[in-house]
C-alpha positions as CSV (number, residue, x, y, z in Angstrom):
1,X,0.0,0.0,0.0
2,X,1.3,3.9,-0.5
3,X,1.9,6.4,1.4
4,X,-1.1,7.6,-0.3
5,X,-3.5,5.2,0.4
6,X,-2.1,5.0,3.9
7,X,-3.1,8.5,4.4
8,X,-6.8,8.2,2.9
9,X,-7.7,4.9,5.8
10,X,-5.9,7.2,8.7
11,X,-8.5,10.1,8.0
12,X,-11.3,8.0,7.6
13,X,-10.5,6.0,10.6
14,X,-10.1,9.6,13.0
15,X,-13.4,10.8,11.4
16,X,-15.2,7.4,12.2
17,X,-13.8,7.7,15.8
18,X,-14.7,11.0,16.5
19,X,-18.6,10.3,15.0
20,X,-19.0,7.5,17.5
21,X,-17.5,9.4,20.3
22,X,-19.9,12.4,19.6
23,X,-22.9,10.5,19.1
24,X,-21.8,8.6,22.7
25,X,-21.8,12.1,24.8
26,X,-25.4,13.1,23.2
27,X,-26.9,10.1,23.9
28,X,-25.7,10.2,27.6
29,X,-26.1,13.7,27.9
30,X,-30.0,12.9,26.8
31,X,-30.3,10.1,29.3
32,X,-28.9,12.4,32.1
33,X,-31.7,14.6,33.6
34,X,-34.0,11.0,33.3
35,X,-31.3,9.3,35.4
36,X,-31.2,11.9,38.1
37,X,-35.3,12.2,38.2
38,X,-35.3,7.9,38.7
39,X,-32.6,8.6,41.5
40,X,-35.0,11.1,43.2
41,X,-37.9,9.0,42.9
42,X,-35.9,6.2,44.5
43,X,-34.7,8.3,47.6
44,X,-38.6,9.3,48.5
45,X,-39.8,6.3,51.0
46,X,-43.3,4.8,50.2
47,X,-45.5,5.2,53.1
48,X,-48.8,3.1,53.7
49,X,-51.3,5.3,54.0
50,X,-55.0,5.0,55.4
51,X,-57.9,8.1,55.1
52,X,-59.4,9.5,58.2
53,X,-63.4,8.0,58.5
54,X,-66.0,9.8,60.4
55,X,-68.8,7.3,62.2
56,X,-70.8,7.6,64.9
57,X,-70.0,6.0,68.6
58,X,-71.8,3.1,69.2
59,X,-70.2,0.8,71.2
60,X,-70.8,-0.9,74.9
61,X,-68.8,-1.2,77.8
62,X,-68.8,-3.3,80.9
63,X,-68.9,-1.6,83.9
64,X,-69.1,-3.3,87.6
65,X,-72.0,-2.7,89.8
66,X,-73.7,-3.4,92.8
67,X,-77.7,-3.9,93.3
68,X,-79.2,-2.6,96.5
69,X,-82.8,-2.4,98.3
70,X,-84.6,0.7,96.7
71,X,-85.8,1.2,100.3
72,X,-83.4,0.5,103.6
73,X,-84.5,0.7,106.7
74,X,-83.1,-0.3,110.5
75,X,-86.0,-0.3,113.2
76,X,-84.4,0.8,116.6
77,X,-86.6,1.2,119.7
78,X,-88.0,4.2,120.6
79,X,-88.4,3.6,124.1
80,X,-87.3,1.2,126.9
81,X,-88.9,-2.1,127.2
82,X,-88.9,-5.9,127.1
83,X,-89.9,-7.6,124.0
84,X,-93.0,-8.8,124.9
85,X,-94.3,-10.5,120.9
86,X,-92.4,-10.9,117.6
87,X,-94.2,-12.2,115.1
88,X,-91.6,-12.3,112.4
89,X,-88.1,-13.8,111.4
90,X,-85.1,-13.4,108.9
91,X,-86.7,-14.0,105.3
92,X,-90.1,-13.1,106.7
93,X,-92.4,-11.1,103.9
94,X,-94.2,-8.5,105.7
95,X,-96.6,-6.0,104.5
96,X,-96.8,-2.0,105.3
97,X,-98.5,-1.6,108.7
98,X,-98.5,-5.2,109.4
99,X,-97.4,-5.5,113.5
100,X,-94.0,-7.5,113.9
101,X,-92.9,-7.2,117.2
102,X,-94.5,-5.8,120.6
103,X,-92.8,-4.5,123.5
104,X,-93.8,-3.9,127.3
105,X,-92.5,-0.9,129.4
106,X,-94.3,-1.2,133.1
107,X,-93.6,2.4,133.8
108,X,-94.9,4.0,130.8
109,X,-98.3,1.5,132.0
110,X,-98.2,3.8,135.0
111,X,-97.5,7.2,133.6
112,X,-100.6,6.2,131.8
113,X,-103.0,5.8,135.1
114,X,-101.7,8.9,136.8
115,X,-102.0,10.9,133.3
116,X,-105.8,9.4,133.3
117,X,-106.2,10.2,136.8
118,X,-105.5,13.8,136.6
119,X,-107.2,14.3,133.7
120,X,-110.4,12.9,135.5
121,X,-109.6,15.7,138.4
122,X,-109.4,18.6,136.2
123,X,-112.3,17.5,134.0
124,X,-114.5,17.1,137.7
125,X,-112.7,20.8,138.4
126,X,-114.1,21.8,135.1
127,X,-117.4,20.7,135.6
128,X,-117.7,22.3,139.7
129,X,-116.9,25.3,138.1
130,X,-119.0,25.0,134.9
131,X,-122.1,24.3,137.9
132,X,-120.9,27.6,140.1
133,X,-121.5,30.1,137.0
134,X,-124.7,28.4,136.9
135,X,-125.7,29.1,139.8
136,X,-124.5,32.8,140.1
137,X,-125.6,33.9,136.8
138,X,-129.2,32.4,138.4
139,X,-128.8,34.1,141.5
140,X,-127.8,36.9,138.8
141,X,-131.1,36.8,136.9
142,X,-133.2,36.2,140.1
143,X,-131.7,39.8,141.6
144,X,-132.1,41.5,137.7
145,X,-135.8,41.0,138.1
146,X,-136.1,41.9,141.5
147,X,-134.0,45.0,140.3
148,X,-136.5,45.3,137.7
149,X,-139.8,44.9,140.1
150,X,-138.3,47.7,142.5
151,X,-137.6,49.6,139.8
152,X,-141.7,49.7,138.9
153,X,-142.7,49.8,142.3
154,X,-140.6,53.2,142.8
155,X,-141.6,54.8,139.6
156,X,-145.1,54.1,140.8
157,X,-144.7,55.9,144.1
158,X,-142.4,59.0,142.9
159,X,-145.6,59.5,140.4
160,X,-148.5,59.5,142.7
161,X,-146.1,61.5,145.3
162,X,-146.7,64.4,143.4
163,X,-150.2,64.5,144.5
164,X,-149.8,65.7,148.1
165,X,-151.5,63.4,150.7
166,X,-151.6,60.5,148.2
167,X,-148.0,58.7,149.4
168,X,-145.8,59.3,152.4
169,X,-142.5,60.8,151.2
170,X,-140.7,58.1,153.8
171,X,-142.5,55.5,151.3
172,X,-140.4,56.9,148.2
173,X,-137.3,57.2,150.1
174,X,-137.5,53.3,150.6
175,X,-138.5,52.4,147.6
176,X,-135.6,54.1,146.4
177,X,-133.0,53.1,148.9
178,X,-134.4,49.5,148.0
179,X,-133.4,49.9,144.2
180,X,-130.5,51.1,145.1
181,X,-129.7,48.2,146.5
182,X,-130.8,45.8,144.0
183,X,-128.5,47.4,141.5
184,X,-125.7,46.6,143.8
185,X,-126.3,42.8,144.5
186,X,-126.8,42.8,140.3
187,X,-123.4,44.3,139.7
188,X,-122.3,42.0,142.9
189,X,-123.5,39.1,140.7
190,X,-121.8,40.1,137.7
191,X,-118.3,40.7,139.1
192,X,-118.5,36.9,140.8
193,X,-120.1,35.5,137.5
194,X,-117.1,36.9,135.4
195,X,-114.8,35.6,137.7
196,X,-116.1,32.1,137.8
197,X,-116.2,32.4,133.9
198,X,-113.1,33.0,134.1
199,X,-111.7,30.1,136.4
200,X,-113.9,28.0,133.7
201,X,-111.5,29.1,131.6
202,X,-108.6,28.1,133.4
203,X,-110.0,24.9,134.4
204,X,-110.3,24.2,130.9
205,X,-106.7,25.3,130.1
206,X,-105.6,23.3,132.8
207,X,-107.7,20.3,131.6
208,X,-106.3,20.4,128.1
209,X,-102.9,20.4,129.4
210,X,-103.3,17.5,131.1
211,X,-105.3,15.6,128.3
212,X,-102.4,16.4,125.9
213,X,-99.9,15.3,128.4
214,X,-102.1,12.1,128.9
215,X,-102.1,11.7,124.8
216,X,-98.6,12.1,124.8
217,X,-98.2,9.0,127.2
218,X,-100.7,7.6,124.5
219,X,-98.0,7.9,121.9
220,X,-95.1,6.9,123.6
221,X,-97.0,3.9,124.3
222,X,-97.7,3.2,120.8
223,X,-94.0,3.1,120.2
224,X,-94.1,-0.2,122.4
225,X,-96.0,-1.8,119.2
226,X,-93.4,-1.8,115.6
227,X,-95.2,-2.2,112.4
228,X,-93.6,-2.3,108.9
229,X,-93.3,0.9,107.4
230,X,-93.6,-0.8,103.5
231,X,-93.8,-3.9,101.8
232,X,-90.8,-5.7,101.9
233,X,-88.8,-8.5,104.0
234,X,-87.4,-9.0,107.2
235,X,-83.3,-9.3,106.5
236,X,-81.9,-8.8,109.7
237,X,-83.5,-10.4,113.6
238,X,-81.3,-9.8,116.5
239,X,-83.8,-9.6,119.7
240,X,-85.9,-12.1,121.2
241,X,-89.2,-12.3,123.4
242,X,-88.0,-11.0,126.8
243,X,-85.0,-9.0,125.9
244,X,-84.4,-5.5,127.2
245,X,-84.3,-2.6,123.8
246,X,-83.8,0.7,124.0
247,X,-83.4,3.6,121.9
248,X,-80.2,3.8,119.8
249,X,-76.9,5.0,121.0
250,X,-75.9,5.5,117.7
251,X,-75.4,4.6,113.9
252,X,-73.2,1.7,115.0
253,X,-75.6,0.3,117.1
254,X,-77.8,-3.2,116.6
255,X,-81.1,-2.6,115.1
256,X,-83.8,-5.2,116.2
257,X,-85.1,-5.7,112.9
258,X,-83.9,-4.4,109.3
259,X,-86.6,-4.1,106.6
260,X,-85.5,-4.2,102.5
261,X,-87.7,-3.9,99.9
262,X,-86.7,-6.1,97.2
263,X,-90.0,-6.1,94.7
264,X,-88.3,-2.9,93.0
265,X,-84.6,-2.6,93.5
266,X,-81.6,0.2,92.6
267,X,-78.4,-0.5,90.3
268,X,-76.0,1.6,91.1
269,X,-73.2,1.9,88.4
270,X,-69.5,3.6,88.5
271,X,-69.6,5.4,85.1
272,X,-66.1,6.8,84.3
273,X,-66.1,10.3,83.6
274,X,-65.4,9.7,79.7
275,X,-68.8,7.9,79.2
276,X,-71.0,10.5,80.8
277,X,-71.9,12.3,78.6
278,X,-74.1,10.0,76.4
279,X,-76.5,9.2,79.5
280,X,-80.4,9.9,79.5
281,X,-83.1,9.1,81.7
282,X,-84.8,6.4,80.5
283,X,-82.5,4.4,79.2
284,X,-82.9,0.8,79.0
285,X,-79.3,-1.1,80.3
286,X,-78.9,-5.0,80.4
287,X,-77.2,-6.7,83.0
288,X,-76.5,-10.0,84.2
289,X,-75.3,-11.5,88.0
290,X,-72.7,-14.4,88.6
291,X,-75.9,-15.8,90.1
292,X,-77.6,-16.7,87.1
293,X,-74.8,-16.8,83.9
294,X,-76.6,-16.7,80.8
295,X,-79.5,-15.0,81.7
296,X,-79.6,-11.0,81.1
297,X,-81.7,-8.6,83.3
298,X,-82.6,-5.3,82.3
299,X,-82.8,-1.4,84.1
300,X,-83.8,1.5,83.6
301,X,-81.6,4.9,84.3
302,X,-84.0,6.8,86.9
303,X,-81.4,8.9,89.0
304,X,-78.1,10.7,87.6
305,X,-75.6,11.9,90.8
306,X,-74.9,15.3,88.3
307,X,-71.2,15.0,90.2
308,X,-67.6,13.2,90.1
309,X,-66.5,11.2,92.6
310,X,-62.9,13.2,92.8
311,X,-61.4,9.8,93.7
312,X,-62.0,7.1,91.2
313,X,-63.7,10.0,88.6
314,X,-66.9,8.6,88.0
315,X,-70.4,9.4,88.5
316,X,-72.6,7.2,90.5
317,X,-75.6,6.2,88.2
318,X,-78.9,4.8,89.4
319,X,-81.0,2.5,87.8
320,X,-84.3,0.9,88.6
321,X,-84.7,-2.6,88.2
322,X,-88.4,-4.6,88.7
323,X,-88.0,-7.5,91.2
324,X,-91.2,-9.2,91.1
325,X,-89.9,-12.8,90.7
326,X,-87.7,-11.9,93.8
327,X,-84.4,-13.5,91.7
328,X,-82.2,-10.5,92.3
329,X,-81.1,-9.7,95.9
330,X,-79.5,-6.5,97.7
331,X,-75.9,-6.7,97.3
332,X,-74.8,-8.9,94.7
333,X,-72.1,-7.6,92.0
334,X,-73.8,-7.9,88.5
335,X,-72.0,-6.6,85.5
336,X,-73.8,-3.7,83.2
337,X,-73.2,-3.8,79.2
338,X,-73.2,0.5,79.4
339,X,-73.8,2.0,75.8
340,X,-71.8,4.6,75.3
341,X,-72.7,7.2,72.7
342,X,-71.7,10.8,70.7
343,X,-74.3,12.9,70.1
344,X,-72.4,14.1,66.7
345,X,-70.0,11.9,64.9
346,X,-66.6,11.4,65.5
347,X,-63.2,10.9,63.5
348,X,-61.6,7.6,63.4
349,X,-58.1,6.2,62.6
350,X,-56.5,2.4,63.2
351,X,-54.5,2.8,66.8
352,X,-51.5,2.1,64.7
353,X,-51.9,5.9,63.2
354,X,-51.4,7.1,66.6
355,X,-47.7,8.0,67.6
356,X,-47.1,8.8,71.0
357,X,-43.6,10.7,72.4
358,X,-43.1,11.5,75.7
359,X,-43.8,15.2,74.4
360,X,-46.7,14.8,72.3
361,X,-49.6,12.3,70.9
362,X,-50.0,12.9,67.1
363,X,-51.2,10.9,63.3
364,X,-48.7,11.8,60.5
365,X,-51.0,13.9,57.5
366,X,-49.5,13.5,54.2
367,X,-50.5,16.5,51.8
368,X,-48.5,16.7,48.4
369,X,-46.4,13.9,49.4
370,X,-45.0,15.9,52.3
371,X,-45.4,14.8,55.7
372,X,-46.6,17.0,58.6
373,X,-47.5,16.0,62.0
374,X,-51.1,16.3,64.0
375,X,-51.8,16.7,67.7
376,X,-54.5,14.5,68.2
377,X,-56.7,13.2,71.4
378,X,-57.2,9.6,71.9
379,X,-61.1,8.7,72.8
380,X,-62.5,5.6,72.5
381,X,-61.7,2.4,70.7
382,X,-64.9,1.0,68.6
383,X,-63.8,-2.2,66.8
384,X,-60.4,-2.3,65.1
385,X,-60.8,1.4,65.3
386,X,-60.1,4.6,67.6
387,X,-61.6,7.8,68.0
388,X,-60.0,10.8,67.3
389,X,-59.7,14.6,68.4
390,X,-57.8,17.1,66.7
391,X,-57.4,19.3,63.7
392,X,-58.5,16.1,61.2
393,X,-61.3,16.2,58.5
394,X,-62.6,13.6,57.2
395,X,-60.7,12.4,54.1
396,X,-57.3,13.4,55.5
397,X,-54.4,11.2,54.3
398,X,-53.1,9.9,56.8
399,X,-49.8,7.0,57.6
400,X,-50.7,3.6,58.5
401,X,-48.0,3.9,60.6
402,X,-47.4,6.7,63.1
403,X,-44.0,7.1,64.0
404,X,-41.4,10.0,65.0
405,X,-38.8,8.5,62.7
406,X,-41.0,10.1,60.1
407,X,-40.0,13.5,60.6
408,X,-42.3,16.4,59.2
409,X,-41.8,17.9,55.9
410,X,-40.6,14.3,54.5
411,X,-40.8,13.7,50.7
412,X,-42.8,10.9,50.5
413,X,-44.4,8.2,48.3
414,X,-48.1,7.3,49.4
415,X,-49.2,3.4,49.6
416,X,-52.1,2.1,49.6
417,X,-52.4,-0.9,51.7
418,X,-53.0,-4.0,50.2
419,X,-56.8,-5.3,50.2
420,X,-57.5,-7.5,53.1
421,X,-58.1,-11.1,52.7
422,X,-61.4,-12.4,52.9
């Protein structure tokens, strides 16, 4: 080959070289920005994400609680005395007014007869003195119409006196003296019949006094007889015919009978200050007692306490319960299904959403594939769900996963979870 020739395959092998290594810098140059956008894409973390639901509460709770008597009541003597009768025992039914026990106390027996005794004298004081106004305002009357004849016979005499010769003058002086006279023993009459009035009056004073007093020994007495003051049954005995009662020294001391009424009866329930605020009168609440698994009992919410007990913060809650089979007793533990209800719907997330620091409780929202954190308030759990409080609406994007390795303002790439297996 020639120099020539030589030459010629030189050039055309630099030009072939420098066509391949131009068209090899534009094609990566091209491929470039595409590289650097699937490097960005990779660096972004896919997050599982879940949307914020709004339901309403509706769920039930079991709360502990005690049944008790809807009425209670201790009998204590009212006076001293020996237990004379008692007609009744523990698991007795008694009815109101029905007599269960009698009692004897000889001394109020003889308060009694001397009460009786004086009220005999001052009712015979009554009547003595009821008989002396009788007998003056008679003796009154007798000397008004002597007054009254005197009177006539004078008027008579000063009239024909004024004929001369026709009456002595000494006959009008008498007559006149005479009336005088009369008018005197009248008013006499009328003083003593006031005051004997007014000894009636006394008398009777006196008299009522001593009746009352009398009825009061009347009504002491009565105390000596104890009668049931409803329907109900006799829980508690602890005397016997001829022992000694008295009244009560106190809250801690025995009663001699205890009284429960058990046809109607109260369920008192604990409810935690969180599930107050769904409760109404009227309610219906099921129930059911260790004493009889399987079988539910049902009340209804009659009394709300309106107040927190500051210790366990609840609020006592009362509920009536009908008894008429007599199955339920005072004092057993029965076990309420509470309902517990919003009266507007809340905002729900899976508990898993929820991230809690020692700083803060908060969901992780995800708006433009950025992340930014929530402060939210747990409430309460309804299924495989929570409810939420907090600056959520419904809709919001939210991750599966709350975390604080997920700091806020995080590129990320939202997942939706995979569909769950039937």
């Amino acid at each position: 080959m020639n120099r020539r020739t030589l030459l010629a395959v030189s050039i055309a092998a630099i030009v072939a070289i420098l066509v391949i290594t131009w068209l090899i810098v534009r094609t990566k140059a091209q491929k470039a920005p595409e590289a650097r956008g699937s490097e960005a894409t990779a660096q972004a973390p896919s997050v599982t994400v879940t949307k914020v639901i709004s339901r309403d509460l509706n769920r039930d709770v079991r709360l502990p609680s005690e049944l008790q008597a809807y009425q209670d009541v201790a009998l204590y003597a009212k006076v001293p005395g020996f237990v004379e009768w008692i007609g009744v025992d523990r698991g007795s039914i008694v009815k109101a007014g029905q007599l269960l026990m009698r009692m004897s106390a000889p001394e109020l027996a003889a308060q009694r007869s001397e009460s009786a005794a004086k009220t005999r004298g001052a009712q015979s004081q009554t009547s003595e003195a009821e008989a002396r106004v009788g007998s003056i305002k008679a003796q009154r009357l007798e000397a008004e119409a002597k007054l009254a004849s005197d009177e006539a016979t004078y008027k008579r005499l000063k009239a024909a006196s004024a004929t001369p010769g026709v009456v002595a003058g000494n006959d009008v002086d008498v007559a006149e003296k005479l009336v005088e006279a009369d008018r005197a023993r009248v008013k006499l009459y009328e003083e003593n019949e006031k005051a004997a009035l007014a000894q009636v009056k006394a008398l009777a004073e006196n008299a009522k006094a001593v009746g009352e007093a009398a009825k009061s020994v009347e009504d002491i007495e009565s105390y000596l007889r104890v009668k049931a003051p409803f329907d109900g049954v006799i829980t508690e005995r602890n005397v016997h015919k001829g022992s000694l009662v008295g009244p009560s020294g106190g809250p801690a001391a025995t009663a001699m009978l205890r009284v429960r009424q058990i046809a109607k009866l109260r369920l008192v329930v604990s409810v935690p200050e969180s599930n107050v605020g769904g409760i109404s009168q009227g309610d219906k609440v099921s129930f059911s007692v260790p004493a009889f698994p399987g079988q539910t009992f049902v009340g209804e919410v009659q009394r709300v306490s309106q107040s927190l007990d500051v210790r366990t913060r609840t609020m006592p809650v009362e509920l009536d319960v009908a008894n008429s089979p007599a199955l339920l007793s005072p004092g057993m533990y029965a076990e309420v299904v509470w309902p517990v209800r919003r009266k507007e719907s809340s905002l729900f997330l899976p508990p898993s959403a929820i991230a809690t620091t020692t700083e803060r409780v908060f969901v992780i929202r995800i708006r433009n594939g950025v992340t930014e954190w929530v402060d939210v308030k747990r409430g309460e759990a309804m299924g495989d769900l929570i409810e939420v409080f907090g600056a959520l609406d419904q809709g919001d994007v939210v991750a599966v996963r709350g975390t604080d390795e997920l700091r806020e303002g995080t590129q990320v790439t939202p997942k939706e979870p995979p569909p769950k297996q039937q």
